[in-house]
C-alpha positions in Angstrom: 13.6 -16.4 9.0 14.6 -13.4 11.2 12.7 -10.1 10.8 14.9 -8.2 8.6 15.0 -11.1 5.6 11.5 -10.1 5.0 10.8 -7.6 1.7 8.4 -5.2 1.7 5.6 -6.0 -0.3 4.1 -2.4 -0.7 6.6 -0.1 -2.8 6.1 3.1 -3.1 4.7 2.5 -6.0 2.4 -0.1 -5.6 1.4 2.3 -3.0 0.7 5.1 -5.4 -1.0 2.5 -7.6 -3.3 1.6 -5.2 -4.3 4.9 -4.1 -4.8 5.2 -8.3 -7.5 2.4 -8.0 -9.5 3.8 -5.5 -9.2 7.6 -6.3 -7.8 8.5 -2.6 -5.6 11.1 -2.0 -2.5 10.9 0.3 -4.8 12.4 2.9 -7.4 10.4 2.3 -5.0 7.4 2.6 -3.6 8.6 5.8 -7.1 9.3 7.4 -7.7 5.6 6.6 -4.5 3.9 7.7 -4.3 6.6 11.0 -0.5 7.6 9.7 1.0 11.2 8.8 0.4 12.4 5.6 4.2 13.5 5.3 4.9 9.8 5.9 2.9 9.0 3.0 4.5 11.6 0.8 8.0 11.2 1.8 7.0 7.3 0.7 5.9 7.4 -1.6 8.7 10.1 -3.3 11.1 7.8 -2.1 12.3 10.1 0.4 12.9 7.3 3.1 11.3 3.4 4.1 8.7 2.7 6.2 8.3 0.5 9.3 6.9 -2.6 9.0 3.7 -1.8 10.9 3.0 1.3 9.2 2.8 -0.9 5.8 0.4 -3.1 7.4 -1.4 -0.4 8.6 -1.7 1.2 5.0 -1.7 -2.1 3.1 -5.4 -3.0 5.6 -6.5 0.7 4.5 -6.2 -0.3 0.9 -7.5 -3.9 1.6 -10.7 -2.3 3.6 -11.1 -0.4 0.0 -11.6 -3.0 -1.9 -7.6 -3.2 -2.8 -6.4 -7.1 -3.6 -2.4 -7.6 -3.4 -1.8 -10.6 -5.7 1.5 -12.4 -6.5 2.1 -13.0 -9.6 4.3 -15.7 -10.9 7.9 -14.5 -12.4 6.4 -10.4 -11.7 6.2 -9.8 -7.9 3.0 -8.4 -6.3 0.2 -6.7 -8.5 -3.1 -5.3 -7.5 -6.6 -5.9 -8.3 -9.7 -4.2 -8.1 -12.3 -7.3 -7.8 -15.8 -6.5 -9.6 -18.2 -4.7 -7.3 -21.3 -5.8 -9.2 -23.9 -8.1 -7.9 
């Protein structure tokens, strides 16, 4: 499969959802993922795309958080936020 067949898994709002679960602001976000926080704004308002490595690089801030990116049959990608007890 050649690079550009791939989907991106984080949307911008799945991205906005998963800053929801963890209570981080864009600026928290980009402090995490070491991007702009203009890139995460214009993002997430649907302004323009990101680059592949830039999602990776926010989707392994949000999966350092705590943030599970689950596939759900017949819905696409949801999010979890496993139980921290124990």
């Amino acid at each position: 499969m050649g690079q550009g067949a791939r989907a991106t898994i984080l949307t911008p709002a799945l991205c906005r959802a998963a800053r929801g679960l963890l209570d981080w602001t864009q600026t928290e976000l980009a402090d995490r993922a070491a991007v702009s926080r203009s890139t995460i704004r214009d993002y997430e308002g649907g302004h323009h795309d990101i680059h592949r490595a830039t999602e990776a690089q926010l989707r392994l801030a949000f999966e350092r958080g705590g943030v599970r990116f689950v596939e759900i049959e017949g819905a696409g990608t949801g999010l979890c936020l496993p139980d921290r007890q124990g």
